[in-house]
C-alpha positions in Angstrom: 51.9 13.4 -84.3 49.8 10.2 -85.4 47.0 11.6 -82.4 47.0 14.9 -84.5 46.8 13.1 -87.8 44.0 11.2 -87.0 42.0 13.4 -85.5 42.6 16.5 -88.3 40.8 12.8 -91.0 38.4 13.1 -88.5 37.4 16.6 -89.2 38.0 16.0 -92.7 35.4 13.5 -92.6 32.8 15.2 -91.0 33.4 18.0 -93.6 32.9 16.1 -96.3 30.0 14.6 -94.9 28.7 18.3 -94.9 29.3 19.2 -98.0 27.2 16.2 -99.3 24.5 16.2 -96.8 23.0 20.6 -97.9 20.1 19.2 -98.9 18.2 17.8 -96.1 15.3 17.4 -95.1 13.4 19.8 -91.8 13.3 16.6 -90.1 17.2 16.1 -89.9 18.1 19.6 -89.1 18.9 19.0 -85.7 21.6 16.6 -86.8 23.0 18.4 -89.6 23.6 21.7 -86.8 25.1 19.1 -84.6 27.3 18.1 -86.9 28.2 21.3 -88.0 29.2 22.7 -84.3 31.1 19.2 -83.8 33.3 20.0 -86.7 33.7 23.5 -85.9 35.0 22.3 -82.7 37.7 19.7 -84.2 39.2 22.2 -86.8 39.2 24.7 -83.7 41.0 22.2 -81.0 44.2 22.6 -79.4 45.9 20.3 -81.2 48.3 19.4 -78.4 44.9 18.1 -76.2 42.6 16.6 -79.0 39.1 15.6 -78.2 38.9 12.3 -76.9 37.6 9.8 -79.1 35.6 8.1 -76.5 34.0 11.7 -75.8 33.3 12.1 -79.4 32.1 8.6 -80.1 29.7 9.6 -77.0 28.1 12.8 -78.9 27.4 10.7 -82.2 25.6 8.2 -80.3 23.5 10.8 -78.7 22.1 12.4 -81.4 21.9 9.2 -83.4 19.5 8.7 -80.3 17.6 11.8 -80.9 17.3 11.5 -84.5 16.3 7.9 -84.1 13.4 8.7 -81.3 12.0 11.6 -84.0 11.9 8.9 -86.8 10.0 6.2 -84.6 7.3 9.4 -83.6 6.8 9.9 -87.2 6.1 6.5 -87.3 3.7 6.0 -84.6 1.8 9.3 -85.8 1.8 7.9 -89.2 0.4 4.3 -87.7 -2.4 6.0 -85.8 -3.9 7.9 -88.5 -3.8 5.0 -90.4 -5.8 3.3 -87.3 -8.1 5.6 -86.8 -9.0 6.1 -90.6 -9.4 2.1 -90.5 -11.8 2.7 -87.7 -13.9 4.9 -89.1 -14.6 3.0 -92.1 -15.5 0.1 -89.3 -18.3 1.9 -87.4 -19.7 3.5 -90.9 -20.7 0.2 -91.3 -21.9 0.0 -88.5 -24.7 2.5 -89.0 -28.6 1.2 -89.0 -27.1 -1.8 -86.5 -29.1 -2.5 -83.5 -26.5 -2.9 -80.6 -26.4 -3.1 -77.0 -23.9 -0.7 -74.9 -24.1 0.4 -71.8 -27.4 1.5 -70.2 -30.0 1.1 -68.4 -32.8 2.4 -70.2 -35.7 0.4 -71.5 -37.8 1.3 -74.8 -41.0 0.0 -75.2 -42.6 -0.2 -78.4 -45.8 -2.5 -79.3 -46.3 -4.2 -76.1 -42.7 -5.1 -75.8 -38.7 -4.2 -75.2 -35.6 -5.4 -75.8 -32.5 -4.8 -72.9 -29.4 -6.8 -71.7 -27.1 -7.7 -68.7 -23.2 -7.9 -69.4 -22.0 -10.3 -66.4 -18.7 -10.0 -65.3 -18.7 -13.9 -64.3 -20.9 -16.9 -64.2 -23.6 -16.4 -61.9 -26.3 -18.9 -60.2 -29.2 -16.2 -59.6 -29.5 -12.9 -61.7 -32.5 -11.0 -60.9 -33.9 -7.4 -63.5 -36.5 -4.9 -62.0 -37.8 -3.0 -63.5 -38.9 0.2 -63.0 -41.2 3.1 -64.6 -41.0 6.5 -65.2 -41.3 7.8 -61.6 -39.0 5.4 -60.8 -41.7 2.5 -59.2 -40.9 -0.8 -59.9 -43.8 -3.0 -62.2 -41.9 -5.8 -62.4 -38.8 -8.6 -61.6 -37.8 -11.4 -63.8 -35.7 -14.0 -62.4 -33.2 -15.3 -65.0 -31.7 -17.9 -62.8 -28.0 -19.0 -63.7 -26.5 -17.3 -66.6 -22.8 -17.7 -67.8 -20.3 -14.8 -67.9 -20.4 -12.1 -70.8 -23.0 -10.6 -72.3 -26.7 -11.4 -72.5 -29.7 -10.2 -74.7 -33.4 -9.9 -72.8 -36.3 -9.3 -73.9 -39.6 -8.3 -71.5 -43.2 -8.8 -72.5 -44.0 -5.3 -71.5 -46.4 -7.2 -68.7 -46.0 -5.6 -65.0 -46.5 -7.7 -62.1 -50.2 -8.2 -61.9 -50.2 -8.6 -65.7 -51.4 -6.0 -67.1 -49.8 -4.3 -70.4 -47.2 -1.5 -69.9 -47.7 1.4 -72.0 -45.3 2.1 -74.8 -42.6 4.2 -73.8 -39.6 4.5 -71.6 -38.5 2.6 -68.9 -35.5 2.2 -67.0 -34.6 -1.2 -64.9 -31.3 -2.7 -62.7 -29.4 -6.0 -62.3 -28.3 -8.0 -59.9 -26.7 -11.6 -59.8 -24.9 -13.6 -57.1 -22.5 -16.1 -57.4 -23.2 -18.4 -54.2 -23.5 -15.6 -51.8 -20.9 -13.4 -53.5 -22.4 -10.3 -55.7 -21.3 -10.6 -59.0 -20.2 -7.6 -61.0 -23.7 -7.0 -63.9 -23.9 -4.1 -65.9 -27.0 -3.1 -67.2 -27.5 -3.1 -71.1 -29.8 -0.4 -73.5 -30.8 -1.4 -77.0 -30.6 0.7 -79.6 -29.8 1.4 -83.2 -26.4 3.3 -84.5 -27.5 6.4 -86.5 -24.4 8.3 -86.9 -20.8 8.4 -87.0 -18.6 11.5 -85.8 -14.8 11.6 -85.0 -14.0 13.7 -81.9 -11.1 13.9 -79.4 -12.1 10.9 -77.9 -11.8 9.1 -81.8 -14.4 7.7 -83.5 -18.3 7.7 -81.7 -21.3 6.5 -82.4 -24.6 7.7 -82.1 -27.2 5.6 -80.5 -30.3 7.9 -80.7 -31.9 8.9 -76.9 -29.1 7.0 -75.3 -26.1 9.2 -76.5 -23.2 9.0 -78.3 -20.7 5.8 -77.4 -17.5 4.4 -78.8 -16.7 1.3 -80.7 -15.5 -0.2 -77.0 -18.8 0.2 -75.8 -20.4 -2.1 -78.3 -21.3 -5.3 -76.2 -23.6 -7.6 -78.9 -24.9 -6.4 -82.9 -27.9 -7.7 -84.4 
């Protein structure tokens, strides 16, 4: 009789916590129809082969589970709009920077350019050619050794035989060893940030002729 007794407080319980809880919120309804069936199921037992406690013990901790998993996505959602609303306030300031990303184009612009090289480690010889329209190279600066990171350039506009480049684009290429191992160098444009957009992607940056980027792809600001 006592196993009866307790489990007919049990399903008094879980009615009362009904009656209290009408008013929920959409976010709980998947608890509050849980709870619902689990009563109907106590006042509806045989009452000479109760439900387990153990077994109902088991279904509260599930949907506690459940409930507590839709709580901590609302939470995350709620964190990364606030991230990416943080992040576009970041690259709007960000707009009439010069910056260098990844590239290998080469503006020049009154006898002169600015590019860089983004090394992946120290290196004792980094060599830049670099090249012009139809793709013929005019000239190769030797930078010797050059620590890790990255590094801001800037070419004369001469070619090899020094004479003046025209103004316009250029492209050029990298290369460094480190002893006689190749050392990972990526290329670097210059350019100025114009305009900010927010895409699937998040938040990009538009650099003019060489695209749009993200804030990732910033490598040095002046």
């Amino acid at each position: 009789m006592s196993t009866i007794q307790d489990t007919q407080s049990a399903s008094n319980l879980f009615a009362t916590y009904g009656a209290k809880n009408t008013a929920k919120p959409a976010t709980d309804d998947l608890q509050d129809r849980f709870l619902k069936l689990l009563v109907t199921q106590m006042k509806n037992q045989d009452p000479l082969n109760p439900l387990d406690n153990a077994q109902v013990t088991s279904q509260l901790a599930q949907i506690s589970t459940v409930n507590g998993i839709e709580k901590l996505n609302a939470t995350i959602e709620t964190m990364a709009s606030s991230f990416n609303a943080g992040q576009s306030l970041q690259a709007a300031n960000m707009i009439g920077k010069d910056v260098l990303v990844p590239g290998s184009m080469l503006q020049v612009a009154g006898g002169g350019g600015i590019f860089g090289v983004d090394l992946a480690q120290a290196a004792d010889q980094v060599k830049v050619t670099i090249h012009d329209a139809s793709g013929r190279e005019i000239r190769t600066m030797d930078l010797d050794a050059q620590a890790a990171g990255p590094l801001a350039l800037a070419w004369d506009g001469k070619t090899a035989d020094g004479t003046q480049a025209a103004d316009g684009a250029y492209s050029f290429s990298v290369s460094a060893l480190r002893g006689d191992q190749k050392v990972d160098a990526q290329p670097l444009a210059f350019g100025s940030v114009q305009a900010v957009s927010q895409s699937s992607e998040g938040v990009r940056l538009n650099v003019g002729t060489l695209g749009t980027v993200g804030l990732t792809d910033i490598k040095q600001i002046f």
